[in-house]
TORNU-76255 format. One record per atom (N, C-alpha, C, O, CB): residue number from 1; residue in one letter; x, y, z; atom name. Coordinates in steps of 0.05 Angstrom, whole numbers. Glycine has a CB too. Layout:
N
- NUM | A | X | Y | Z | CA
...
This chain:
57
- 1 | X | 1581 | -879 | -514 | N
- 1 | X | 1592 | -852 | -508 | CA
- 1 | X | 1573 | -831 | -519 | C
- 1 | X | 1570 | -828 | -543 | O
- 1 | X | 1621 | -850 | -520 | CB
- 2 | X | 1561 | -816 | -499 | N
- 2 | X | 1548 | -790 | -508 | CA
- 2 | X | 1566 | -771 | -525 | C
- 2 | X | 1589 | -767 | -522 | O
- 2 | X | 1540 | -776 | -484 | CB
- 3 | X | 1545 | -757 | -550 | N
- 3 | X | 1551 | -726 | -570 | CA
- 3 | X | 1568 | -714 | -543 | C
- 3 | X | 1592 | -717 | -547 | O
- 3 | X | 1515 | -702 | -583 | CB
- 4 | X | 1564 | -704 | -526 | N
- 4 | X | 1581 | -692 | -508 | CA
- 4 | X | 1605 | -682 | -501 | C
- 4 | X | 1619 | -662 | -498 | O
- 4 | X | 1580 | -698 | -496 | CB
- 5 | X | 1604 | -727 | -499 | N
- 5 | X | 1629 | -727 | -490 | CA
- 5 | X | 1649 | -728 | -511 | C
- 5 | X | 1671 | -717 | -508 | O
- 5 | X | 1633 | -747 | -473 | CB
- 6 | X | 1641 | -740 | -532 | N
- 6 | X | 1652 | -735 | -558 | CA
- 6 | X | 1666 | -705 | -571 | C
- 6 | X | 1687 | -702 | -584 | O
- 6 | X | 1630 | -742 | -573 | CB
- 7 | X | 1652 | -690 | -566 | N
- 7 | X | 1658 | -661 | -570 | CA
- 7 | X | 1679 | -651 | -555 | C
- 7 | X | 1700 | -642 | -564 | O
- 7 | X | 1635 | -644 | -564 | CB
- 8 | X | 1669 | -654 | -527 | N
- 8 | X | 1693 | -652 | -505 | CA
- 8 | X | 1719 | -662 | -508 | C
- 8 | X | 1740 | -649 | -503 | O
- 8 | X | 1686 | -664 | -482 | CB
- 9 | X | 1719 | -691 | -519 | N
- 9 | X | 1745 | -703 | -521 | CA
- 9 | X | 1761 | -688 | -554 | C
- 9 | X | 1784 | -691 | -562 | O
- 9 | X | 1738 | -742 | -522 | CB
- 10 | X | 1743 | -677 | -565 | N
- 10 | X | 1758 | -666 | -592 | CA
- 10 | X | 1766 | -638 | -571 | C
- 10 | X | 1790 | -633 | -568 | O
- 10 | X | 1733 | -660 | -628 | CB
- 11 | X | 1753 | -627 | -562 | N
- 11 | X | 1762 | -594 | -548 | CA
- 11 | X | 1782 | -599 | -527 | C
- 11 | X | 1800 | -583 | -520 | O
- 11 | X | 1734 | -575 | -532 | CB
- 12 | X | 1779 | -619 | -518 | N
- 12 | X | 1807 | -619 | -494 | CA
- 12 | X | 1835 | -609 | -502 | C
- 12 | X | 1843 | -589 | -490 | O
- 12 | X | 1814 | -651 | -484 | CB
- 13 | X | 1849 | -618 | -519 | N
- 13 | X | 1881 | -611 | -529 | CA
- 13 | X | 1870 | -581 | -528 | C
- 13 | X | 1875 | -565 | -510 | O
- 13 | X | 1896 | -625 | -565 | CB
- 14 | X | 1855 | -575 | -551 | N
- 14 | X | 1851 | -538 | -555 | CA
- 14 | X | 1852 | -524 | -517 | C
- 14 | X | 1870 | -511 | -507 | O
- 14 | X | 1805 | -530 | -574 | CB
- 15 | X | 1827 | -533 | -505 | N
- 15 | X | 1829 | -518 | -484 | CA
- 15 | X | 1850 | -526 | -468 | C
- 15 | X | 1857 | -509 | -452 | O
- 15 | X | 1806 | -517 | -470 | CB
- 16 | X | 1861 | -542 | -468 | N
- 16 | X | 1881 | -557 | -443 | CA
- 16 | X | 1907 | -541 | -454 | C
- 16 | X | 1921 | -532 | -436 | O
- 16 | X | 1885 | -599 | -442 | CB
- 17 | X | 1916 | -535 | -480 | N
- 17 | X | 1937 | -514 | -494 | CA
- 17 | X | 1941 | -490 | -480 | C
- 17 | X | 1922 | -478 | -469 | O
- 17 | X | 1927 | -504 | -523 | CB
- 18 | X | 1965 | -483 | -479 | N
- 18 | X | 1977 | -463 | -471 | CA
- 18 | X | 1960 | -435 | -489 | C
- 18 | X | 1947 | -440 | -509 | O
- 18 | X | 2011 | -470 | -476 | CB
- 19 | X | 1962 | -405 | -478 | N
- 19 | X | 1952 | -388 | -492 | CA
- 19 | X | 1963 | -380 | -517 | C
- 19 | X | 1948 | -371 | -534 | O
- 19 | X | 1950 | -370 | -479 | CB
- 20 | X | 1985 | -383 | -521 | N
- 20 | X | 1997 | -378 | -545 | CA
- 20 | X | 1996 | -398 | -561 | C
- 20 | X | 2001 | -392 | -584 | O
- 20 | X | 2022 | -370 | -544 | CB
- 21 | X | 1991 | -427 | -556 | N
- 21 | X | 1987 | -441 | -581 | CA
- 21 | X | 1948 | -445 | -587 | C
- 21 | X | 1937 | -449 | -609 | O
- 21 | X | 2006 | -474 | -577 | CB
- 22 | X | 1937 | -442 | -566 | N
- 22 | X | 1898 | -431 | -567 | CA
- 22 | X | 1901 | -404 | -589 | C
- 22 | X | 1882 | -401 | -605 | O
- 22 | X | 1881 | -415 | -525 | CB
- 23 | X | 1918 | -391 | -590 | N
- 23 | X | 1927 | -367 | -608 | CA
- 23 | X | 1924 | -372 | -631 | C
- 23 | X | 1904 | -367 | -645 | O
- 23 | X | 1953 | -358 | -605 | CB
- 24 | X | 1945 | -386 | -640 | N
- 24 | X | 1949 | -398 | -672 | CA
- 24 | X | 1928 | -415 | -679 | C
- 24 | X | 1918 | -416 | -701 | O
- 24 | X | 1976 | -416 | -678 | CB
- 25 | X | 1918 | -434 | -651 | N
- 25 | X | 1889 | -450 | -670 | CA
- 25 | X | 1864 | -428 | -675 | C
- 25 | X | 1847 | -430 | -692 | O
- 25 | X | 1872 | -481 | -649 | CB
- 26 | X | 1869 | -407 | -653 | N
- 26 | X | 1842 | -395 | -670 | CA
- 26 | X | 1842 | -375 | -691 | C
- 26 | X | 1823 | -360 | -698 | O
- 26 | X | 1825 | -382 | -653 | CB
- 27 | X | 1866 | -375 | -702 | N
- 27 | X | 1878 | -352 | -720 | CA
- 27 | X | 1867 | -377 | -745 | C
- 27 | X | 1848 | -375 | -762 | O
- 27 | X | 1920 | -340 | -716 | CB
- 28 | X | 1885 | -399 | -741 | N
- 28 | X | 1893 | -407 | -769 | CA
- 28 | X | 1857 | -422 | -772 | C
- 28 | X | 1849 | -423 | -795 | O
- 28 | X | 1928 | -434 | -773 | CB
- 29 | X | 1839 | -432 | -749 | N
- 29 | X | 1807 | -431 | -755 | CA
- 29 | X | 1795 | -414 | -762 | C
- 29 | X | 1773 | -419 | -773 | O
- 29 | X | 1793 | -436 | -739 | CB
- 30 | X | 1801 | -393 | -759 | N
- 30 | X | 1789 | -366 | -774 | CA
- 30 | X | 1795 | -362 | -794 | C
- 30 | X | 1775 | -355 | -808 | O
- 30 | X | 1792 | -344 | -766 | CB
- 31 | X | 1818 | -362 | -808 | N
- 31 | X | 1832 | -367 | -837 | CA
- 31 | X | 1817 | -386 | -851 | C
- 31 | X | 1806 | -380 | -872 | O
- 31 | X | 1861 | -378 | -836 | CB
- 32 | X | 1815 | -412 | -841 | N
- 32 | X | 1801 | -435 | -858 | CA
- 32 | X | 1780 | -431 | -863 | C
- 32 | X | 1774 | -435 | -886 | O
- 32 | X | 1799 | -459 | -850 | CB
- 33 | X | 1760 | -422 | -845 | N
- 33 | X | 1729 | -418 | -833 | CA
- 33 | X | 1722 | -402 | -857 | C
- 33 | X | 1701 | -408 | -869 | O
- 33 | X | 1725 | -402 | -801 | CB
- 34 | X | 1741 | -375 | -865 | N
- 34 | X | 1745 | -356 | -879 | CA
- 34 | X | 1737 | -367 | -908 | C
- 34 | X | 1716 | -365 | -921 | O
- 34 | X | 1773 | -345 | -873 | CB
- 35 | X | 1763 | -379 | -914 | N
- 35 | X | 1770 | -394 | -939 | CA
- 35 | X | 1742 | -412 | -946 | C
- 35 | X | 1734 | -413 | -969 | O
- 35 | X | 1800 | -414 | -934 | CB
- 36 | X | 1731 | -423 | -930 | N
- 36 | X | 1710 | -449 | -936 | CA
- 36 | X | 1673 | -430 | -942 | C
- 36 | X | 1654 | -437 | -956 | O
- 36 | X | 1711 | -476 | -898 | CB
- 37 | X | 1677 | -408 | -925 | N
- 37 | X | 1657 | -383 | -933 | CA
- 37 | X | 1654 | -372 | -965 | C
- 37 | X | 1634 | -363 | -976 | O
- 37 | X | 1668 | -357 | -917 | CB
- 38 | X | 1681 | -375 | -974 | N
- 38 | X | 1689 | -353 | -997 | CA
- 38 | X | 1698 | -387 | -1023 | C
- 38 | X | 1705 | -385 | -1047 | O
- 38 | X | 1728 | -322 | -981 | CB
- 39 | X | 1693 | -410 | -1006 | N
- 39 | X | 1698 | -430 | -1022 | CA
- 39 | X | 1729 | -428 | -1045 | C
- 39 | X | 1731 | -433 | -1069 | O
- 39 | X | 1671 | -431 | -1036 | CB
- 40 | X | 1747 | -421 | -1027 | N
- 40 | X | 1776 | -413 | -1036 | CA
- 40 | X | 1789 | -448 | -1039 | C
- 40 | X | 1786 | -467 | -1023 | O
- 40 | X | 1796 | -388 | -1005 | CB
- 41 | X | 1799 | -449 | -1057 | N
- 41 | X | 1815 | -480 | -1056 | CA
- 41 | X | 1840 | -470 | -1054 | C
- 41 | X | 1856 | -489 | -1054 | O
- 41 | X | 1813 | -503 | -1085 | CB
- 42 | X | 1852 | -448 | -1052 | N
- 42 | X | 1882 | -434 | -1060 | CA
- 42 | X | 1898 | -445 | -1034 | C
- 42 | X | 1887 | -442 | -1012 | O
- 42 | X | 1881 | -394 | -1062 | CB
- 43 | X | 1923 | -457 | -1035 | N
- 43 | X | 1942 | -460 | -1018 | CA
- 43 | X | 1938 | -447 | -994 | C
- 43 | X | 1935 | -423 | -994 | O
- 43 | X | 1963 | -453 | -1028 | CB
- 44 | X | 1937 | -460 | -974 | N
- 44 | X | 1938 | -441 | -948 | CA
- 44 | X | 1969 | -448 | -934 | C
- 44 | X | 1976 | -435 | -914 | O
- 44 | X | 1907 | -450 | -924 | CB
- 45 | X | 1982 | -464 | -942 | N
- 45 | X | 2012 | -467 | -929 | CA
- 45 | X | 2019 | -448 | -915 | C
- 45 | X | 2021 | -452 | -891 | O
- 45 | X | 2035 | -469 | -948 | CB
- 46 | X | 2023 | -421 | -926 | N
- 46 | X | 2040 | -400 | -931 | CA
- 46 | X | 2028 | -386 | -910 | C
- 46 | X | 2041 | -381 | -890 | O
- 46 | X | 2042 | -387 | -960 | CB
- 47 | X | 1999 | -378 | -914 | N
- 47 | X | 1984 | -365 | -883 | CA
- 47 | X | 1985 | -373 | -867 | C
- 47 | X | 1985 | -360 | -846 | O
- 47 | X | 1962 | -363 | -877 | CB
- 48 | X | 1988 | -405 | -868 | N
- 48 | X | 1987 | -413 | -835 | CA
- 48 | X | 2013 | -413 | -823 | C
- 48 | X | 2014 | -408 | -799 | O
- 48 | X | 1976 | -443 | -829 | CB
- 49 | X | 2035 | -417 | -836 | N
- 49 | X | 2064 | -398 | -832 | CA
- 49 | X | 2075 | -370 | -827 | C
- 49 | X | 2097 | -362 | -817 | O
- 49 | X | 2074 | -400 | -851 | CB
- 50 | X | 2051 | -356 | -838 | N
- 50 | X | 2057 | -332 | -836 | CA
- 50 | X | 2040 | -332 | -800 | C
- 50 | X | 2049 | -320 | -780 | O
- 50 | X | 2044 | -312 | -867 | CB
- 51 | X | 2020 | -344 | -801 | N
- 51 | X | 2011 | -340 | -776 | CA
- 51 | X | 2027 | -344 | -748 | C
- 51 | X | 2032 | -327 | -731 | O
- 51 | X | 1993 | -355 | -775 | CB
- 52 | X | 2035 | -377 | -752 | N
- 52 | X | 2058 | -382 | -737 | CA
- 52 | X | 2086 | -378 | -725 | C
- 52 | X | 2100 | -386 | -706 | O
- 52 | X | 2059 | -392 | -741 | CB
- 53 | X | 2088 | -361 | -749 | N
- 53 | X | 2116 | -345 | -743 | CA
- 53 | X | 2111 | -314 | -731 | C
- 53 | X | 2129 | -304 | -718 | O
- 53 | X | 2135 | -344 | -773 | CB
- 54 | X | 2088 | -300 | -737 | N
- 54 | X | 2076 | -280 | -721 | CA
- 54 | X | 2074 | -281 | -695 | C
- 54 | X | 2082 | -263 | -681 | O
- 54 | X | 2054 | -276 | -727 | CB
- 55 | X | 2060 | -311 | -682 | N
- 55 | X | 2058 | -312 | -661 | CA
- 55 | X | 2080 | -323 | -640 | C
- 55 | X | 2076 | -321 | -616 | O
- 55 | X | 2040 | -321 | -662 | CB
- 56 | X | 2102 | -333 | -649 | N
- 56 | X | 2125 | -341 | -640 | CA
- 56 | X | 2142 | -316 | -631 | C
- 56 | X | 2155 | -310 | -611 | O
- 56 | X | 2137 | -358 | -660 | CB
- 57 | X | 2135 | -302 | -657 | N
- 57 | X | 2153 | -275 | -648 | CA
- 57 | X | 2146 | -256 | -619 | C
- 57 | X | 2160 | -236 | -613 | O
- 57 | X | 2147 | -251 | -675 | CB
């Protein structure tokens, strides 16, 4: 199996997702992405809750 297709098969659920849940994964990847920049170990529970319930609303 080609790097490719490999990649592809991790991105499928993301792109094949409805817009509002592609929403929350790129919120709460930007949060982490964030956190791993700034080398934060602090709880993220609570953000990614706070995210999810933002976008539900």
């Amino acid at each position: 199996m080609s790097q490719d297709a490999n990649i592809d098969d991790v991105h499928e659920p993301i792109t094949s997702a409805p817009p509002e849940i592609r929403q929350i994964i790129e919120r709460v990847w930007k949060l982490e992405k964030g956190r791993l920049d700034k080398k934060s170990n602090g709880p993220i529970n609570e953000d990614i809750l706070k995210i999810i319930k933002e976008e539900v609303r």
